[in-house]
N, C-alpha and C positions, 0 to 999 in steps of 0.2 A: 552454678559455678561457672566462673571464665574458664577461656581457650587455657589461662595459664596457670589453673587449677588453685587459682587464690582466692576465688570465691566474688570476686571484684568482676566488675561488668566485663565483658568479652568490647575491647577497641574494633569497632570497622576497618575492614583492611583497605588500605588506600585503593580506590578503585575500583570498590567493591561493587556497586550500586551496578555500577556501567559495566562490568564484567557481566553479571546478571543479565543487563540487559541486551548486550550485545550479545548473549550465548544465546535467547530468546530469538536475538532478529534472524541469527543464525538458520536456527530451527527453522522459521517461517519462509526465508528466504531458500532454501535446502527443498521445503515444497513447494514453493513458486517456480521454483527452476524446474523442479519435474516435470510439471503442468504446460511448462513452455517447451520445454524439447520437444520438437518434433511436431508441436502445435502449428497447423497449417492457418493461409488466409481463408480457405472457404471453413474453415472448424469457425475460424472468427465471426466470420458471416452468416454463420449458420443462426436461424431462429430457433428455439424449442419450443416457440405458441405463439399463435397467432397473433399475441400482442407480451410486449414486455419491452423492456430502454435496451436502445440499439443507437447506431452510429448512424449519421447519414452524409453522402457527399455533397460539398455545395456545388455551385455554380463551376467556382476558383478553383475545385477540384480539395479542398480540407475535406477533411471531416470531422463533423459536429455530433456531441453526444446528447442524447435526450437529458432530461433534467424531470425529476419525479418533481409532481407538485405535492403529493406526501410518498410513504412507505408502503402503502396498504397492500395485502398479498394479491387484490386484485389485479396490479399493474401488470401483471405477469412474470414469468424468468426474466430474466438478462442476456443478452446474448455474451458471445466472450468478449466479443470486440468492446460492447459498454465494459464487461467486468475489466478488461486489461486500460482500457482506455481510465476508469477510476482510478484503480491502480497510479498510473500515471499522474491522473487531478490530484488525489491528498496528496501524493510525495510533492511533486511540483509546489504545491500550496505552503504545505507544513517547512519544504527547506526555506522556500523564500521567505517568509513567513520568520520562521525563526531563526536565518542565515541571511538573511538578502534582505532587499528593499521594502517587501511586505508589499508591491504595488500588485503583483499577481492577482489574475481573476478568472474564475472557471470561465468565462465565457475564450479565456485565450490558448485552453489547452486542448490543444484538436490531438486528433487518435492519429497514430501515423500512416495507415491506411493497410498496411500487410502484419502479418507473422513476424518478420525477420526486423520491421522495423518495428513491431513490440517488443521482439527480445532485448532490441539493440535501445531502443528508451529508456524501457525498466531495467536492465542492466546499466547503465548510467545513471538514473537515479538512487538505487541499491550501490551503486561505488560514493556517489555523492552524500550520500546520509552517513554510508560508514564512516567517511572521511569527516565526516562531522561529528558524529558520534566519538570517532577516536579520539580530537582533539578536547574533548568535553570532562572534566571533572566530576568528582560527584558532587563540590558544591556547584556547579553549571547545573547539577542535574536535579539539585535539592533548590535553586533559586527559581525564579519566576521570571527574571530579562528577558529569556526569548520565546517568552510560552503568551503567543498571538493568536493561534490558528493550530485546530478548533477549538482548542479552549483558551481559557484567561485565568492568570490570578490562581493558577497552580503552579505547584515545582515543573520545570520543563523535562524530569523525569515521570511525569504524568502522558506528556506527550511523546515521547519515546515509548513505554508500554504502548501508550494508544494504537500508536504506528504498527506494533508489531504482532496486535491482536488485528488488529484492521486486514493487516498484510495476510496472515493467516485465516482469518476469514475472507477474504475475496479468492485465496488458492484454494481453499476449499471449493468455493463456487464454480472456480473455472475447472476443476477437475470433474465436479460430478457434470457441469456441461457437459465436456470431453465424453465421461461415459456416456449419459444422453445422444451425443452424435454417435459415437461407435454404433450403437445399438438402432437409430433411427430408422424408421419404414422406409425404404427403397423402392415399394411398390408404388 
């Protein structure tokens, strides 16, 4: 039976989709922001094994992230600096990507090299998605036009979920880091 008790399909509420999905980005963003409070640059810097993707300073003074040549769990943890500095790559990717010129390339997104200017990144990025997000319909969300990066040839509501699962799983990562350091050997 419909919402209007005629037995007749229930109509989509205008907005419906992206309310959804925005109540989602919410959530994720709600536990990124915890994980970054008070996240320092040596938490950043910290290793948890002797090998896993980490930042490195160049020459110029950037810094460059490693790049897995696959997934495998023997690459090691991550440090935070790689998890904040991904963080940073998909969003950067996906706005441009589905907002911008599409010229973007990981090789141009360097990690900002502290804490404070991770907060102040991914906070800029989380204001620029929302503000993209807002503007968006559910037909924007149920079409394919700006669905480039990483996928293709889905609704760009495929991409949004993506983003918000991705997001949520990297704050997961950098928190139990965070535990990992609290708790690391001092001896």
């Amino acid at each position: 039976m419909g919402r209007d008790g005629s037995g007749a399909p229930a109509q989509p509420v205008v907005g419906e989709a992206r309310g959804y999905l925005i109540r989602q980005l919410d959530i994720a963003w709600q536990l990124t922001s915890y994980h970054l409070d008070g996240l320092s640059t040596e938490e950043c810097l910290w290793r948890p094994a002797d090998a896993g993707l980490h930042v490195h300073q160049t020459a110029s003074g950037a810094w460059r992230a490693d790049w897995p040549e696959h997934e495998g769990y023997d690459l090691g943890p991550p440090s935070i600096a790689w998890l904040t500095w991904h963080i940073g790559f998909w969003w950067s990717m996906v706005l441009d990507h589905s907002f911008g010129a599409g010229a973007l390339a990981r090789e141009s997104v360097m990690w900002p090299g502290n804490a404070d200017g991770v907060r102040a990144w991914l906070g800029g990025l989380e204001e620029r998605w929302r503000a993209a997000l807002d503007q968006s319909t559910d037909d924007d969300l149920r079409s394919s036009r700006r669905t480039r990066w990483p996928i293709q040839d889905r609704p760009f509501g495929d991409v949004v979920a993506w983003a918000n699962v991705e997001l949520m799983k990297n704050a997961a990562e950098i928190g139990y880091a965070r535990f990992l350091y609290a708790r690391r050997s001092t001896a």
